[in-house]
C-alpha positions in Angstrom: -15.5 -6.4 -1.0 -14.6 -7.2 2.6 -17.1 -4.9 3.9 -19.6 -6.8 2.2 -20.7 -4.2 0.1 -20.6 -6.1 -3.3 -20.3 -9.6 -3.0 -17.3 -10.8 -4.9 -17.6 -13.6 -7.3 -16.9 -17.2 -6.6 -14.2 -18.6 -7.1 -13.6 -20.6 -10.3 -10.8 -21.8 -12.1 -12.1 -20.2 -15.7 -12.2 -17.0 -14.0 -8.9 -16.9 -12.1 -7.7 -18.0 -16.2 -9.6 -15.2 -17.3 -8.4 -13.1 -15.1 -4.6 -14.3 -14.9 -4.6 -14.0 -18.8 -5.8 -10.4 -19.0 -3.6 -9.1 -16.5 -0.5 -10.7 -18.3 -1.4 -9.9 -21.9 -2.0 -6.0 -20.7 2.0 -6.2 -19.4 3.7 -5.9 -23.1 1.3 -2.8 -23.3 2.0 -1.2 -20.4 5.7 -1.9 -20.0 7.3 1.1 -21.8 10.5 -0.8 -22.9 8.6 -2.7 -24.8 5.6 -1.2 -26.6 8.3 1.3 -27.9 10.6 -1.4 -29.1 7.8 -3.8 -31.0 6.4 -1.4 -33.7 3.1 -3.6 -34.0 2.8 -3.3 -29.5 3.1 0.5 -30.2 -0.3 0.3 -32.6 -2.1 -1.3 -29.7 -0.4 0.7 -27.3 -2.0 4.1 -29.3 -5.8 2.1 -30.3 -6.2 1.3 -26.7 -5.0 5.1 -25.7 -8.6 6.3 -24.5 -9.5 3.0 -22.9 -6.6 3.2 -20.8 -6.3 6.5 -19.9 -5.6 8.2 -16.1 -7.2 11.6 -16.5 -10.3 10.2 -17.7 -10.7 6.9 -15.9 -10.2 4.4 -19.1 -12.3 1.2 -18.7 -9.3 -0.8 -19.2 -7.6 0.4 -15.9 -10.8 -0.4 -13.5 -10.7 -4.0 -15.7 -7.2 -3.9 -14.1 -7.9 -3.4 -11.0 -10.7 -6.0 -10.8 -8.8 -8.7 -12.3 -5.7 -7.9 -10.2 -8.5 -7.9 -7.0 -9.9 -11.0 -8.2 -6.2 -12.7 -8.3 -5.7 -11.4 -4.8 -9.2 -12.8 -3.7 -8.8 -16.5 -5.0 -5.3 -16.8 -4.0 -6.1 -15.8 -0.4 -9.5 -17.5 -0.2 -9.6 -20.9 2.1 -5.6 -19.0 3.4 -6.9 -16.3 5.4 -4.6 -17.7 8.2 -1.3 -16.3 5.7 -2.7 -13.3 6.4 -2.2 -13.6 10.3 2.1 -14.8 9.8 4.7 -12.2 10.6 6.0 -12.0 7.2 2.5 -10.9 6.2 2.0 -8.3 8.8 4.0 -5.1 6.9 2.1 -6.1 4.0 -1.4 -5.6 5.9 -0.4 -2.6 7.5 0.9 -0.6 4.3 -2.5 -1.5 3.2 -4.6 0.0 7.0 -2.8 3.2 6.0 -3.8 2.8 1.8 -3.9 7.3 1.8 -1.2 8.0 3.5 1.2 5.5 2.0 -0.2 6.4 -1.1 0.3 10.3 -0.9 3.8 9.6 0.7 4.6 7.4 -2.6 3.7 10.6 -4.7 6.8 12.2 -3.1 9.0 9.3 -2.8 8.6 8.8 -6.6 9.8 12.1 -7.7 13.0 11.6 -5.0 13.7 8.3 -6.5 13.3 9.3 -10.0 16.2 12.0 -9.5 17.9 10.0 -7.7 18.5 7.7 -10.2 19.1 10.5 -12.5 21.5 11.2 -10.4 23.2 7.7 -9.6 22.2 6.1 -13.0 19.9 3.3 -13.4 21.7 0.1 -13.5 19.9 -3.0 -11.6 22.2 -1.7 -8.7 20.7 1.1 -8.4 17.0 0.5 -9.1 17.2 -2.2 -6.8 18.7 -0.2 -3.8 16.1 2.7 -4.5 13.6 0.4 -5.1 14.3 -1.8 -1.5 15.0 2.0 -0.1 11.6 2.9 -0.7 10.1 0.2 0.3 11.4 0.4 3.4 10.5 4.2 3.5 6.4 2.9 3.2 6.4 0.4 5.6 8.4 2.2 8.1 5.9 5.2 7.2 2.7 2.9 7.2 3.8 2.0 11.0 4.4 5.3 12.1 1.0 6.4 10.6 -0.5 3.8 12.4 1.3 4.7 16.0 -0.1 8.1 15.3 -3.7 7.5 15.2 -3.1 5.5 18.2 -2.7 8.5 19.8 -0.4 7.1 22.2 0.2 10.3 24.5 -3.6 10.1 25.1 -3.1 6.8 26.6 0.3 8.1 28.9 -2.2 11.3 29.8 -4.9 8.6 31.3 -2.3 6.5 32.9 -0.8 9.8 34.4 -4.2 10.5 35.8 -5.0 7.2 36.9 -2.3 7.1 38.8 -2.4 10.1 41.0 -6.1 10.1 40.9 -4.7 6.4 43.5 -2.0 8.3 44.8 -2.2 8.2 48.6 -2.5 11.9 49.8 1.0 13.0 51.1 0.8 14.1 54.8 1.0 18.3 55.2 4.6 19.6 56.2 4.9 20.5 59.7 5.5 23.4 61.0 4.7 27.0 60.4 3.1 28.0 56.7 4.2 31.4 55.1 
């Protein structure tokens, strides 16, 4: 959408309802402590199986993704300048670096998933591997991001720049071997 590609819809309040109300009646379903515990949330959990699928791309998750984009879209809209504050600017650069915070998150998953097998998962716990993790991406996201930079290309220019304005340094005197 922001590179113009498709044009996103306007905003209007009966979509953001629209919207809002599909993402928030898909929660019960997706939320495995409860579709197991409601025996009628588990039938819908199971009819909606194929739409809803990973492997093969279920409708229902790109309907997701939209709605949750379209959310995003009409909160922001008119706001843009929310996007420029500092609190804003770890969230916008977790999201320059979308593929390598996203392949890192692969990893930190299965190290947070034994570690709460480990430790137990209280609130305590979820909520400190939760808050480490989140610190892990962003920290990651920025180093990413100072990486592409290529910063020693810049100190290698500099370093040439410099001596290129050295002054030439006057030949020793006396005899050369």
């Amino acid at each position: 959408l922001s590179r113009g590609w498709i044009k996103a819809p306007p905003v209007r309040a009966e979509l953001v309802i629209l919207a809002l109300a599909f993402v928030l009646i898909s929660i019960p379903f997706a939320h495995w402590p409860t579709w197991t515990r409601i025996p009628a949330y588990r039938e819908i959990h199971d009819i909606l199986a194929p739409y809803r699928t990973k492997t093969d791309y279920g409708m229902l998750r790109y309907v997701h993704f939209f709605c949750l984009a379209y959310l995003a879209l009409a909160f922001v809209k008119g706001r843009e300048h929310l996007l420029e504050a500092n609190w804003a600017k770890p969230i916008l650069k977790v999201g320059q670096q979308a593929l390598p915070v996203f392949l890192l998150n692969m990893w930190l998953a299965q190290l947070a998933g034994m570690a709460l097998d480990t430790a137990g998962r209280t609130t305590a716990t979820v909520s400190l591997i939760n808050l480490i993790g989140l610190g892990c991406v962003v920290g990651f996201a920025y180093l990413v991001s100072w990486i592409k930079s290529s910063p020693w290309q810049a100190a290698a220019k500099r370093n040439a720049a410099k001596n290129e304005t050295a002054p030439e340094r006057p030949a020793a005197s006396g005899p050369q071997p």
